[in-house]
C-alpha positions in Angstrom: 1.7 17.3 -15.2 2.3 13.8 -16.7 -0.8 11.6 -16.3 1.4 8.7 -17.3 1.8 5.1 -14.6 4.7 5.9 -11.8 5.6 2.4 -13.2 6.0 3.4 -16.5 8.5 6.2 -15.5 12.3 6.3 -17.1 13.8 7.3 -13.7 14.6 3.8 -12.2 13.7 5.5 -8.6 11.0 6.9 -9.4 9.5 3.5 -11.0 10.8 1.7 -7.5 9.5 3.9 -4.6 5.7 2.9 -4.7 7.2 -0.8 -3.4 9.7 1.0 -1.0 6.9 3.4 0.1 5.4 0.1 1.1 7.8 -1.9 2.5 8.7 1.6 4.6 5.0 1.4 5.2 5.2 -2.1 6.4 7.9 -1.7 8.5 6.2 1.2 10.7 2.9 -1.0 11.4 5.3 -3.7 12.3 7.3 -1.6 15.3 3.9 0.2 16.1 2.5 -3.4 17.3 5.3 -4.2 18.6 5.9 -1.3 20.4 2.6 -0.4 21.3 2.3 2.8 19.5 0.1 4.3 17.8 0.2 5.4 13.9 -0.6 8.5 13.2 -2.1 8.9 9.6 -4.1 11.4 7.5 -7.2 10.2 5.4 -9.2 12.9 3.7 -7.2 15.6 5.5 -8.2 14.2 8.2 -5.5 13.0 10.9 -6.0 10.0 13.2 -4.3 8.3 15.2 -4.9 4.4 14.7 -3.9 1.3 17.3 -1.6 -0.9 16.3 -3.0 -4.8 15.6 -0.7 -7.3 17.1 1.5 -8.7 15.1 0.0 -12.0 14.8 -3.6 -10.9 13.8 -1.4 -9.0 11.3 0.6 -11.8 10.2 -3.0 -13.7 9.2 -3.8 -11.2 7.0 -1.3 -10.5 5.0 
């Protein structure tokens, strides 16, 4: 396995999708507040389903 920084990779994609993972990322917590859904996420192996924020307490902390 190569231990190396995804950033440091010579696959152009493969350096990229950590930023499109979080834009994609992004984008689902934005519909979720605004359509009132929940996310549905594993942490530890653990899945949970979390409420949105709205999207202006979101907005303040970013």
């Amino acid at each position: 396995m190569n231990k190396q920084p995804i950033e440091q990779a010579k696959d152009r994609d493969l350096r990229l999708s950590q930023v499109a993972l979080q834009r994609a990322a992004q984008r689902a917590r934005d519909v979720a507040a605004a359509t009132g859904t929940a996310l549905v996420i594993s942490r530890n192996g653990v899945i949970e389903h979390v409420a949105p924020k709205s999207r202006a307490s979101q907005k303040s902390v970013d």
